[in-house]
C-alpha positions as a LaTeX table, in Angstrom:
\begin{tabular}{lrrr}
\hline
Residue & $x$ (\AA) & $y$ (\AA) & $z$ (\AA) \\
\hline
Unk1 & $-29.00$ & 5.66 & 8.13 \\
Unk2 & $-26.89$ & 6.41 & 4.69 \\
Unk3 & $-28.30$ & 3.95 & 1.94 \\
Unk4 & $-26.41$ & 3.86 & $-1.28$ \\
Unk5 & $-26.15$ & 0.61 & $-3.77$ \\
Unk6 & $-22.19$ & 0.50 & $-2.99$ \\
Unk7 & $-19.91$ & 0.97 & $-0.74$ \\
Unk8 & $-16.46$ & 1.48 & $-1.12$ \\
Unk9 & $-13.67$ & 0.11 & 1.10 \\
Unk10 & $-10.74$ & 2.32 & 0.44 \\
Unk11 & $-10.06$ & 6.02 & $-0.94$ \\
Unk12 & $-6.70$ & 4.74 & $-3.51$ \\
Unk13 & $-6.52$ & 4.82 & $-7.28$ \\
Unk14 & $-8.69$ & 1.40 & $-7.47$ \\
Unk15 & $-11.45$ & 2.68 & $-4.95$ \\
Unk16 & $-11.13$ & 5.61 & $-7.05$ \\
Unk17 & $-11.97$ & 3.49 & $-9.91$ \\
Unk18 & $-14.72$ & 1.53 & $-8.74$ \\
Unk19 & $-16.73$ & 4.95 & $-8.30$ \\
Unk20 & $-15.79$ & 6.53 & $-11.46$ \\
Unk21 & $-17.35$ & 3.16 & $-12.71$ \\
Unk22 & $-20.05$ & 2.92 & $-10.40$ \\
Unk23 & $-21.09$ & 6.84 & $-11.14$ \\
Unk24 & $-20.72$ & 6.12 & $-14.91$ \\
Unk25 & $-23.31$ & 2.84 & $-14.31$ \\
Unk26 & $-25.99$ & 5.21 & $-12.57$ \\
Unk27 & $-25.13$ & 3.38 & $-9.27$ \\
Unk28 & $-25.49$ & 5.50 & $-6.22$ \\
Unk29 & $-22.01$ & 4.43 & $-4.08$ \\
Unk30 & $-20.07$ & 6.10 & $-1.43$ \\
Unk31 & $-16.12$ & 5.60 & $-0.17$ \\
Unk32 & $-14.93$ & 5.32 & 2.95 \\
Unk33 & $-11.37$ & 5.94 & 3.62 \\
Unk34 & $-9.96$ & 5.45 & 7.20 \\
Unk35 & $-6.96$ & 8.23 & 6.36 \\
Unk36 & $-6.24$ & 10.72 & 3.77 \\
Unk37 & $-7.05$ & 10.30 & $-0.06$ \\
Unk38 & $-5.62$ & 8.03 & $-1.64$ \\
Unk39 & $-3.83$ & 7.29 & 2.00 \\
Unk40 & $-1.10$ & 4.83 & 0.56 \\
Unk41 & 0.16 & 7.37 & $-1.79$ \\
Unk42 & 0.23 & 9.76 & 0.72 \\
Unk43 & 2.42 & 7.71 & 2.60 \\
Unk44 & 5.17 & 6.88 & $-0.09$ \\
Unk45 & 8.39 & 9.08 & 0.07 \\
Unk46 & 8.12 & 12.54 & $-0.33$ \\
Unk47 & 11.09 & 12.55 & $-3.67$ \\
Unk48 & 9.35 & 8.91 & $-4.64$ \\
Unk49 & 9.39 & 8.10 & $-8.73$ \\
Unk50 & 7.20 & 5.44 & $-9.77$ \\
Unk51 & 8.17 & 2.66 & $-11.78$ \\
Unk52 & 5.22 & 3.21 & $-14.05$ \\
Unk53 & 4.65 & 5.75 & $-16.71$ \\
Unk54 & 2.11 & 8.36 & $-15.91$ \\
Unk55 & $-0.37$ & 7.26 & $-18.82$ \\
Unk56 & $-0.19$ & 3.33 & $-16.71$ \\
Unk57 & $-1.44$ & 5.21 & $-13.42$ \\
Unk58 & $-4.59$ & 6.71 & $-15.14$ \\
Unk59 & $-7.60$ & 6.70 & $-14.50$ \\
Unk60 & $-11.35$ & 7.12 & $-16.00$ \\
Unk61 & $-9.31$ & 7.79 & $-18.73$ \\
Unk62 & $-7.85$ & 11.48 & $-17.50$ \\
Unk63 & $-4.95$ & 12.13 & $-18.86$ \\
Unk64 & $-2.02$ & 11.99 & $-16.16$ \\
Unk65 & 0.43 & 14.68 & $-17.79$ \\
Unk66 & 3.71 & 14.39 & $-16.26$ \\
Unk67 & 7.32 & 16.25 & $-17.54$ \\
Unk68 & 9.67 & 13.44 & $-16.41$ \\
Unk69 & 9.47 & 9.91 & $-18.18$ \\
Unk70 & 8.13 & 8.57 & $-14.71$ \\
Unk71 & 6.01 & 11.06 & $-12.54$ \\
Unk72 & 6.64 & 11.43 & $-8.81$ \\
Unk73 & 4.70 & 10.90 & $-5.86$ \\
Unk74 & 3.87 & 14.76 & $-5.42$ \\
Unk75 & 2.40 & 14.67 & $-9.41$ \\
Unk76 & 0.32 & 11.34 & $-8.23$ \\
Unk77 & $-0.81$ & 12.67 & $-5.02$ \\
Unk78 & $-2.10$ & 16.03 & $-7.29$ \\
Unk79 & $-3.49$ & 13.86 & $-10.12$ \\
Unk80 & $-5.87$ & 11.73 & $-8.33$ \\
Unk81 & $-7.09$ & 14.98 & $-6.41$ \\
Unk82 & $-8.01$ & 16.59 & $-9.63$ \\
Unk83 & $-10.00$ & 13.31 & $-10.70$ \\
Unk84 & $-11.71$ & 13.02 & $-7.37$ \\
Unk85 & $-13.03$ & 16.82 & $-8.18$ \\
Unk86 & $-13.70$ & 16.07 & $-11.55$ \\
Unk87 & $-15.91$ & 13.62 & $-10.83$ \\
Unk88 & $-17.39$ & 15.13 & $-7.64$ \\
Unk89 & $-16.52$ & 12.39 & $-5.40$ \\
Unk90 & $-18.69$ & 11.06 & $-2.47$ \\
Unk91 & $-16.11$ & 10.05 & $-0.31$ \\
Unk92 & $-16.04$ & 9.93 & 3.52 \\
Unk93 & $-12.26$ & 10.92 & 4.88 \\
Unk94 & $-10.85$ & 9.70 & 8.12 \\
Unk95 & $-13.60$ & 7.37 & 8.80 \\
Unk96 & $-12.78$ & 3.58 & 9.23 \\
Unk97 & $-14.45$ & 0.76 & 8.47 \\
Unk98 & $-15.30$ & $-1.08$ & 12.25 \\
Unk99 & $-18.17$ & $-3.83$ & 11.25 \\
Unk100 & $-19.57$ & $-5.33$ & 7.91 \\
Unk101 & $-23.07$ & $-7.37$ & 8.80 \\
Unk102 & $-25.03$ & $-9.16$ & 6.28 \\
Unk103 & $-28.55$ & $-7.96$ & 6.52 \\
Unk104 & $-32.22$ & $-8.13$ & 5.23 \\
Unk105 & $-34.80$ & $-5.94$ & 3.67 \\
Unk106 & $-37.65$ & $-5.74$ & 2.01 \\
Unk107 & $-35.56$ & $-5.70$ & $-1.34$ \\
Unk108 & $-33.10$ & $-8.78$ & $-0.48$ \\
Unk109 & $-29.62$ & $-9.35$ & 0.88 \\
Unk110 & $-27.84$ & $-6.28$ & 1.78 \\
Unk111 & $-24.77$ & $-4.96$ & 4.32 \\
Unk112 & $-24.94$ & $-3.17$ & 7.35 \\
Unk113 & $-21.66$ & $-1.01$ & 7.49 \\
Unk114 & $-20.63$ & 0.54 & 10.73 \\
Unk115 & $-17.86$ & 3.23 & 10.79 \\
Unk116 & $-16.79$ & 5.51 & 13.05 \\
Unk117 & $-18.70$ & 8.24 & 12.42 \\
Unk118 & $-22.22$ & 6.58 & 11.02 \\
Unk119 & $-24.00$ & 3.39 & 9.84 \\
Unk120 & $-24.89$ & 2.93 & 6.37 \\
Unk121 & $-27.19$ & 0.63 & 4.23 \\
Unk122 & $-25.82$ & $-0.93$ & 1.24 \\
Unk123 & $-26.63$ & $-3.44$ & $-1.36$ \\
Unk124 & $-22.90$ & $-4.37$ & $-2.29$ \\
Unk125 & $-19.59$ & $-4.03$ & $-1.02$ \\
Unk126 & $-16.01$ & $-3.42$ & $-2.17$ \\
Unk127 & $-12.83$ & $-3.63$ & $-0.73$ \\
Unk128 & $-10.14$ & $-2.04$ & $-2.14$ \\
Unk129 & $-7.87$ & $-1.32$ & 0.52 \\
Unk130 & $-4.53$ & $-1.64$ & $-0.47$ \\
Unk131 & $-1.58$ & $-3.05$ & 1.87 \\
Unk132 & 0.64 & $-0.19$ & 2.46 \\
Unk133 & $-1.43$ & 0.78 & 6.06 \\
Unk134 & 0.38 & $-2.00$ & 8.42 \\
Unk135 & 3.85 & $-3.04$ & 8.54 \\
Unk136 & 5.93 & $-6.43$ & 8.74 \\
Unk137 & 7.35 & $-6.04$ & 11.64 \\
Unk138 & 11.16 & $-7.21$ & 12.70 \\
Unk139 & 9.72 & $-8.39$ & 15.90 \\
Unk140 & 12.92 & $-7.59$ & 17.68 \\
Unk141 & 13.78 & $-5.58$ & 20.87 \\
Unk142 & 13.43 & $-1.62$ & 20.51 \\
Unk143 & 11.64 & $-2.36$ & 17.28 \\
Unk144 & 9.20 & 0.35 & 19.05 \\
Unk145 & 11.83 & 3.07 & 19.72 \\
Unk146 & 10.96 & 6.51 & 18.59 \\
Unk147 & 14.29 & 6.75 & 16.48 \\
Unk148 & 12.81 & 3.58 & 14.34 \\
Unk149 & 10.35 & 3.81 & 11.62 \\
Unk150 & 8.67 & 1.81 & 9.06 \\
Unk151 & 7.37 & 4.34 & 6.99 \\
Unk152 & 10.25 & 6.41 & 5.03 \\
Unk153 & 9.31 & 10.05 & 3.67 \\
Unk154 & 12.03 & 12.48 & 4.07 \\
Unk155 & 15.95 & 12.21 & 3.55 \\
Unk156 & 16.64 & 15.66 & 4.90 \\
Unk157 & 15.83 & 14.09 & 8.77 \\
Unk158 & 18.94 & 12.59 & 8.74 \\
Unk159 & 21.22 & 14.43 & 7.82 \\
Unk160 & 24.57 & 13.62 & 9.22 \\
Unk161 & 23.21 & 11.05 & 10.85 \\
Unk162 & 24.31 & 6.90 & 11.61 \\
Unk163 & 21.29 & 5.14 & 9.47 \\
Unk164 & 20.57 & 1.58 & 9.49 \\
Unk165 & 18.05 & 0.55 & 6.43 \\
Unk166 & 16.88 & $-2.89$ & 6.66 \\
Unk167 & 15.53 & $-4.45$ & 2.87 \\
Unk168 & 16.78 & $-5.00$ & $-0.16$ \\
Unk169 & 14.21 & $-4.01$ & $-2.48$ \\
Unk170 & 13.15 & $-0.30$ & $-3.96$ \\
Unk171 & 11.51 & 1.94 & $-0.51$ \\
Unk172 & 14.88 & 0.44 & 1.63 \\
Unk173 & 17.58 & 1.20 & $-1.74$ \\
Unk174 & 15.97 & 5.01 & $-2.61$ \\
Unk175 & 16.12 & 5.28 & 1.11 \\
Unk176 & 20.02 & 4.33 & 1.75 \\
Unk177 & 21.04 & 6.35 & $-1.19$ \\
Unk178 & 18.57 & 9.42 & $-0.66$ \\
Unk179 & 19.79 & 9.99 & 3.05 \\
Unk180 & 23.61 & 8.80 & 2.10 \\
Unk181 & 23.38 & 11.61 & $-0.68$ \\
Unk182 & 22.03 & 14.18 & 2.34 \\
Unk183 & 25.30 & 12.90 & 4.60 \\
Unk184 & 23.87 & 10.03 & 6.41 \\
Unk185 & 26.91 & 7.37 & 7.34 \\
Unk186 & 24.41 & 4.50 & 5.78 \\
Unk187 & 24.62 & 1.16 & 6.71 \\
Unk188 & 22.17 & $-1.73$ & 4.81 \\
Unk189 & 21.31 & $-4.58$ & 6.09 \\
Unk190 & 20.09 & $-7.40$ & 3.97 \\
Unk191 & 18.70 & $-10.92$ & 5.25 \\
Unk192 & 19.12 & $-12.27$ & 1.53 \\
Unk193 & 22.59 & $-12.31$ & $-0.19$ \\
Unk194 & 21.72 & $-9.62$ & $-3.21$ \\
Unk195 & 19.43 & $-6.48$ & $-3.87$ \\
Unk196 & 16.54 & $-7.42$ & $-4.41$ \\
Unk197 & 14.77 & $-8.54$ & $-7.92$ \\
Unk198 & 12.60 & $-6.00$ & $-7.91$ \\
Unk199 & 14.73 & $-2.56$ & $-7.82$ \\
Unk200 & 13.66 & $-0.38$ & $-10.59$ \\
Unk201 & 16.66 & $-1.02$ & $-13.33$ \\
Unk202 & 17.60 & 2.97 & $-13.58$ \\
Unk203 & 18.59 & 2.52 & $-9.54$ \\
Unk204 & 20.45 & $-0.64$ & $-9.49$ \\
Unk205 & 23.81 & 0.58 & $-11.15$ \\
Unk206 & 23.44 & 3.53 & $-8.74$ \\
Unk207 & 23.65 & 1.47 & $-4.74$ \\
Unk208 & 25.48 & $-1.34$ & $-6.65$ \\
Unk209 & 28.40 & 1.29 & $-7.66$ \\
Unk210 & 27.68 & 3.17 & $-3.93$ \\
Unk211 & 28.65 & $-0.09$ & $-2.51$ \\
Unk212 & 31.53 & $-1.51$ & $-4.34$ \\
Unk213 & 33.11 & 2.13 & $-3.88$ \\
Unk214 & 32.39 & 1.89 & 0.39 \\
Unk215 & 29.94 & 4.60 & 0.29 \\
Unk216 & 27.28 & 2.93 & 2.01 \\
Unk217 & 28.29 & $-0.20$ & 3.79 \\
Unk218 & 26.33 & $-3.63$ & 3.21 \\
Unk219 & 25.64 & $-6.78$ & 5.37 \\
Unk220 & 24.72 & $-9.77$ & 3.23 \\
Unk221 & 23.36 & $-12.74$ & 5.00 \\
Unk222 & 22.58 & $-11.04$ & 7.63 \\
Unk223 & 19.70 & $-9.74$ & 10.66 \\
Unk224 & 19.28 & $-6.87$ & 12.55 \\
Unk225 & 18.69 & $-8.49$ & 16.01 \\
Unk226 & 18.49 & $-5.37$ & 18.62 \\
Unk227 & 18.27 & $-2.03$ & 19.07 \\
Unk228 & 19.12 & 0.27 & 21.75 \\
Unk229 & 19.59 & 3.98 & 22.38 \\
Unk230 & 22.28 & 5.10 & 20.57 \\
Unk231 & 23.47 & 1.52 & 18.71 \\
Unk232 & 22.19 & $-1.80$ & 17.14 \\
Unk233 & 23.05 & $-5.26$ & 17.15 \\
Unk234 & 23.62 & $-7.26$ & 13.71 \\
Unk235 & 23.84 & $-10.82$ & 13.06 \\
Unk236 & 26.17 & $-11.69$ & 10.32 \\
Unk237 & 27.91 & $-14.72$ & 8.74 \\
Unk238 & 30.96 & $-13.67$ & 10.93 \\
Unk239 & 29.07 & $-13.45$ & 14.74 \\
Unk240 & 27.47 & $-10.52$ & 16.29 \\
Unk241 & 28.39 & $-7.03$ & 15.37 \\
Unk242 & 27.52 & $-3.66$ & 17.42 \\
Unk243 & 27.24 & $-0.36$ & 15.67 \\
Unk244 & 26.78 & 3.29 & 16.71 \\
Unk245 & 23.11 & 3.97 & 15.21 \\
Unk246 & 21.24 & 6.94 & 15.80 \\
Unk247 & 18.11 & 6.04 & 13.32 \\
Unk248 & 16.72 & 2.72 & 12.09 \\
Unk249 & 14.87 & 2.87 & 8.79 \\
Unk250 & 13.03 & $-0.66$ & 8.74 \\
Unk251 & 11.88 & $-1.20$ & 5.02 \\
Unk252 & 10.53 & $-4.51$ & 5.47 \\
Unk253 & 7.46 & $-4.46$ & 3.26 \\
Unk254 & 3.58 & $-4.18$ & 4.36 \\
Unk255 & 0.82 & $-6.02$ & 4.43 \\
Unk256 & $-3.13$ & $-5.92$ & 3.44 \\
Unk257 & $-5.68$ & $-5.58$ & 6.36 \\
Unk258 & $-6.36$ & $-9.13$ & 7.05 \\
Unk259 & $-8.15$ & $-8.45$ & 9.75 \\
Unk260 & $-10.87$ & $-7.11$ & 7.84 \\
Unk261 & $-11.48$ & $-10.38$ & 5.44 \\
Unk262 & $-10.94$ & $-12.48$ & 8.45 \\
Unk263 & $-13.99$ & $-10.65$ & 10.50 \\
Unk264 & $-15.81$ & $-10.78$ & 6.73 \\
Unk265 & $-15.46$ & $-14.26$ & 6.69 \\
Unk266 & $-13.29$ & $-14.15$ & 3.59 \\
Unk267 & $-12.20$ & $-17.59$ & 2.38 \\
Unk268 & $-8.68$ & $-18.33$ & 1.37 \\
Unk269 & $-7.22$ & $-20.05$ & $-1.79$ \\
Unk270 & $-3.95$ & $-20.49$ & $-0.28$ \\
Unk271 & $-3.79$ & $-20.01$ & 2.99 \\
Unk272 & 0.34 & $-19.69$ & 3.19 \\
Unk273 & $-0.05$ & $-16.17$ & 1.15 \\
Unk274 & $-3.15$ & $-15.38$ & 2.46 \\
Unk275 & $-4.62$ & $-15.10$ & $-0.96$ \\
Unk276 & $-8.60$ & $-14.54$ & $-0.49$ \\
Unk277 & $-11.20$ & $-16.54$ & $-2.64$ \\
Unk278 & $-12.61$ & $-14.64$ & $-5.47$ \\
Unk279 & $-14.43$ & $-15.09$ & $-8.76$ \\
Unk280 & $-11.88$ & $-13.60$ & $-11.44$ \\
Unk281 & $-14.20$ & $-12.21$ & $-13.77$ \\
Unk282 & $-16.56$ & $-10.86$ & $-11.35$ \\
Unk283 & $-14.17$ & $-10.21$ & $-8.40$ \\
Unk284 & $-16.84$ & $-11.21$ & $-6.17$ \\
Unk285 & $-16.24$ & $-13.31$ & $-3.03$ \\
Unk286 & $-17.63$ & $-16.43$ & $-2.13$ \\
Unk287 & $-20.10$ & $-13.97$ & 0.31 \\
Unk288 & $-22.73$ & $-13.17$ & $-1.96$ \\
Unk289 & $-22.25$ & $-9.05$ & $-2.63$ \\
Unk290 & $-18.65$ & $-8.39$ & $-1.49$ \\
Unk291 & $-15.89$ & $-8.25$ & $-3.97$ \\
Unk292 & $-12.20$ & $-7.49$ & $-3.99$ \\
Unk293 & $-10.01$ & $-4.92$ & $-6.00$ \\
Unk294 & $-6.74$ & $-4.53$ & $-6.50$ \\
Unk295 & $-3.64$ & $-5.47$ & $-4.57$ \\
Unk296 & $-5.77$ & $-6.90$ & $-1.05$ \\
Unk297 & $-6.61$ & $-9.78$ & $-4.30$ \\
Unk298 & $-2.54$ & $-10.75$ & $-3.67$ \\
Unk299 & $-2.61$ & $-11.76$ & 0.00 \\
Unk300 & 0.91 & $-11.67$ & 1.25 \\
Unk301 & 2.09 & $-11.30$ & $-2.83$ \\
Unk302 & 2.32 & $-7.54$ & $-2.80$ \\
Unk303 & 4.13 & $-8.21$ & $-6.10$ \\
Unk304 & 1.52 & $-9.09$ & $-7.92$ \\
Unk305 & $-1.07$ & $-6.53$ & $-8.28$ \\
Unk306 & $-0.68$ & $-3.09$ & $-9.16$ \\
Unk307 & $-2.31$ & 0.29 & $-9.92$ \\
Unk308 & $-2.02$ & $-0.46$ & $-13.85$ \\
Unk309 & $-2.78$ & $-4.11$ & $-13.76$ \\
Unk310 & $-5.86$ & $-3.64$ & $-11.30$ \\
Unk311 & $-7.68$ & $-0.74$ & $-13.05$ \\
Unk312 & $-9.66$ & $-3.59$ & $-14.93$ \\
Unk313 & $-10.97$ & $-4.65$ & $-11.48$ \\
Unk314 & $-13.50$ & $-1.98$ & $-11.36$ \\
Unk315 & $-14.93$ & $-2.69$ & $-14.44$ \\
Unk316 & $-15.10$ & $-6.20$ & $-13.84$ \\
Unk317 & $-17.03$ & $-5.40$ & $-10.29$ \\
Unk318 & $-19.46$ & $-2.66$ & $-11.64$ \\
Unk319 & $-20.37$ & $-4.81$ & $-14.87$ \\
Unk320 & $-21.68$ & $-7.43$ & $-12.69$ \\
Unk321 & $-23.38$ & $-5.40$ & $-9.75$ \\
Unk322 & $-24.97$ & $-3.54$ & $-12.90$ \\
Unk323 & $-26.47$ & $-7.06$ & $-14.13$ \\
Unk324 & $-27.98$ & $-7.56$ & $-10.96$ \\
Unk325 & $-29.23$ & $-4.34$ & $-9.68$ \\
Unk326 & $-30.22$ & $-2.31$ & $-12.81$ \\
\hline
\end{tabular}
């Protein structure tokens, strides 16, 4: 059995964090990361720019050089790859988290952490998981169709293609005007009756324009409702309209693993956002040992926490694990 004072929950900038901290403290820790490092970021569109600047998306104070006034995905994907060699990372890739036990030694309280590749023996836990892993689904019929996906990464795919996006805010707008400017016949589809708050301000102009000149056609008010081999139902303000579709690109936002607090035990503050219980100067849970870091702190509010306003998290955790253990 693998013994280490910490264990991480999640292989992203935060988790990232947490053991640059935890190293740093003299803690002995260890991440476990059911996908790729930093998984999320992996995920994000392959042409992606952030709406930070580079210097906001450092960490353990390494410089994060970028040439463009916002760096890309590819230049975050690279940077955080560099840091995890820097500091000579313990981290355990494609392994996922299955069971989190409370259990007793000698010593006092620890975890029992089962994965799907070993057990391991900690004294403290952190999850820092992120929310980009599971999608909000449409729950509509031939949501599960191979030509529909949730997860955006290349506009080249469909090329001359007929695209459906469904959102309003940033991954659905780069996505209708990425594949419109590779010759996609786009087609959004938005349940509110604007783009969204939220759209970085350099891209608003740019689908607002796209729109008012009929380059990619817009349905305000309205639903996607079905989808079928070679069309798509929509349900607008004026009835029921078909259209020839031949991809469905469903940006309708993503979710933390709540799952995992629920089988933790994790008590809510508000149960409507799913916002988990916490300590905000220590992070910690109301379960003696387990904290939280970054965004999984929002619940449902994916809005709220980010790579740049969460970096303090991992300070905040190791601080008080070092007060206790050292």
């Amino acid at each position: 059995m693998d013994k280490y004072d910490i264990l991480i929950v999640g292989a992203g900038p935060i988790g990232m964090a947490c053991a640059i901290e935890a190293q740093r403290a003299g803690l002995s820790y260890v991440i476990v990361e059911k996908g790729a490092l930093v998984n999320s970021l992996f995920n994000y569109p392959v042409f992606m720019t952030f709406f930070s600047t580079s210097q906001k998306l450092e960490i353990g104070e390494v410089p994060f050089v970028s040439i463009n006034p916002k760096p890309n995905r590819n230049e975050a994907v690279e940077y955080y790859r560099r840091v995890a060699e820097k500091f000579a990372m313990n981290i355990r890739l494609f392994e996922r988290v299955e069971q989190v036990e409370r259990s007793a030694d000698s010593v006092g309280s620890s975890f029992l952490v089962k994965t799907s590749k070993r057990t391991y023996q900690v004294r403290k836990v952190i999850i820092a998981t992120g929310f980009y892993d599971i999608p909000l689904l449409m729950n509509i019929p031939g949501e599960g169709l191979p030509q529909v996906t949730h997860y955006y990464k290349d506009p080249h795919l469909y090329a001359f293609q007929r695209v459906v996006v469904v959102g309003a805010n940033n991954s659905a707008i780069d996505a209708a005007l990425e594949t419109y400017r590779k010759g996609a016949q786009v087609t959004l589809v938005i349940r509110g009756g604007e783009i969204g708050s939220y759209v970085k301000y350099w891209v608003r102009p740019d689908i607002e324009n796209r729109i008012k000149e009929g380059a990619i056609k817009v349905y305000f008010h309205s639903e996607l409702t079905e989808i079928r081999d070679g069309e798509v139902t929509i349900q607008t303000p004026d009835g029921n309209i078909i259209l020839e579709n031949d991809f469905v690109i469903a940006m309708t936002g993503y979710q933390p693993d709540f799952g995992m607090l629920e089988r933790l035990r994790v008590q809510l503050a508000d149960t409507e956002k799913h916002e988990p219980a916490y300590n905000e100067e220590t992070m910690e849970t109301v379960l003696p040992g387990l904290y939280l870091a970054g965004v999984v702190c929002g619940g449902r509010d994916t809005h709220q926490w980010f790579i740049e306003n969460s970096r303090v998290h991992a300070v905040q955790i190791i601080r008080h694990i070092s007060a206790e253990i050292l």
